[in-house]
C-alpha positions in Angstrom: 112.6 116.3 67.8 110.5 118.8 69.7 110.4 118.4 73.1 107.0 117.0 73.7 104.0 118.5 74.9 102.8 118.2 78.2 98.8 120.2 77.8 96.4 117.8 75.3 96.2 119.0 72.4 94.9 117.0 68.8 98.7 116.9 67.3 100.0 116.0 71.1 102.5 113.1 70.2 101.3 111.8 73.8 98.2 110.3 72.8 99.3 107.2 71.7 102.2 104.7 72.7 104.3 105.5 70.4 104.1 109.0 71.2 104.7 108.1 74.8 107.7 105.8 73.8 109.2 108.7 71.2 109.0 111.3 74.5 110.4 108.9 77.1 113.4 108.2 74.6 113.8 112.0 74.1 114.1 112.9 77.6 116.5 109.9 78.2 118.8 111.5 75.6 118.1 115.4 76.6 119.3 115.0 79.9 116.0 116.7 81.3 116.5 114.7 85.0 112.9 113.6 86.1 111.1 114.3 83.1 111.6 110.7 82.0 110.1 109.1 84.8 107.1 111.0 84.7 106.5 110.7 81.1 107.1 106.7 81.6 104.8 106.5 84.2 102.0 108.5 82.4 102.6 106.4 79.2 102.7 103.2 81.1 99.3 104.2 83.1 97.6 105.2 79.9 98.6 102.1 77.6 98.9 99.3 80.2 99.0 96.6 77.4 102.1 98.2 75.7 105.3 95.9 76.5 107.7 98.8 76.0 106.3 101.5 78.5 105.4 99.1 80.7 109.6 98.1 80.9 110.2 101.8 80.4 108.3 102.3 83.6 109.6 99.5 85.7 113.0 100.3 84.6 112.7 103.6 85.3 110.6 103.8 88.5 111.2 100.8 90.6 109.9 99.9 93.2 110.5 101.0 96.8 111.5 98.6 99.8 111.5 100.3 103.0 112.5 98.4 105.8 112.1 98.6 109.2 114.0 97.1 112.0 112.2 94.1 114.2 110.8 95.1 117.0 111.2 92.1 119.5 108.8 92.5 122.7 110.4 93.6 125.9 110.9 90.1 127.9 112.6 91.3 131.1 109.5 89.9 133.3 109.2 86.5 131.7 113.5 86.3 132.1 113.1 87.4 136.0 110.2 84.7 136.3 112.5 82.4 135.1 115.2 83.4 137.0 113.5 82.7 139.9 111.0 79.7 139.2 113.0 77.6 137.1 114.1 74.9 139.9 110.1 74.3 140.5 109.7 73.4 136.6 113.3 71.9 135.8 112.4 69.6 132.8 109.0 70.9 131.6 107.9 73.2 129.1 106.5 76.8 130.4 104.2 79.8 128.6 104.9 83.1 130.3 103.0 86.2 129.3 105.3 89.1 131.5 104.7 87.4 135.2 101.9 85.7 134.1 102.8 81.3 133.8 100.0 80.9 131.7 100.5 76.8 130.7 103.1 74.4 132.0 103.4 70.9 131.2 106.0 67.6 129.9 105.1 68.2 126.1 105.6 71.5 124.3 102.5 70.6 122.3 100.0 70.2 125.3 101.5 74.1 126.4 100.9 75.0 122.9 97.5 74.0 122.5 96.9 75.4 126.1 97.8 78.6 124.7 96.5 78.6 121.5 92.9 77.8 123.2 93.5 81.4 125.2 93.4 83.7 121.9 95.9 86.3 123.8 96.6 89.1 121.8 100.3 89.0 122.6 102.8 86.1 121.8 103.9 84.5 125.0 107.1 83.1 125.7 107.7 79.6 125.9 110.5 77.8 126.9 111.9 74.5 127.6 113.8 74.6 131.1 116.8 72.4 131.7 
């Protein structure tokens, strides 16, 4: 086989998705590096319904994951708060936003709804202290 044409032309083989399939299993064996991922993805976006090039192009060009690490918000203030309140609240739940005790109370869910009723932009910190 010829390799196949890449311009448009009536006897382009890559008009249909057979023609597609034919080019994608030429580059494969031809060792053309690249040339099969392209053609895959061209084949797959111009016959969506065919089975084969839509494989071919998963196979061939999978997806991406890029991860990122967490990024945990800095909570130096809300530890030093705690540090030095903590004997005043012994047994009770506390929300701290940086310095800020925004809710306090003998059920976590009464601090919770305390907070939730503020719509802060930021998460605080709550915490149970023993």
């Amino acid at each position: 086989m010829s390799i196949p044409s890449t311009q448009s032309t009536a006897d382009d083989p890559l008009t249909t998705a057979a023609g597609f399939a034919q080019a994608v299993r030429f580059y494969l064996g031809s060792g053309q590096a690249g040339e099969e991922r392209r053609t895959a993805a061209r084949g797959a976006a111009a016959f969506p319904d065919d089975p084969w090039l839509r494989k071919a192009n998963r196979v061939l060009n999978p997806s991406r994951i890029v991860s990122k690490p967490a990024t945990a918000p800095d909570r130096t203030r809300e530890f030093d708060w705690l540090r030095k309140h903590s004997a005043e609240y012994r047994g009770r739940w506390v929300a701290l936003l940086g310095e800020e005790l925004l809710s306090s109370g003998a059920q976590l869910e009464e601090v919770l709804s305390e907070v939730r009723s503020r719509n802060l932009d930021t998460k605080p910190l709550v915490h149970h202290i023993e």
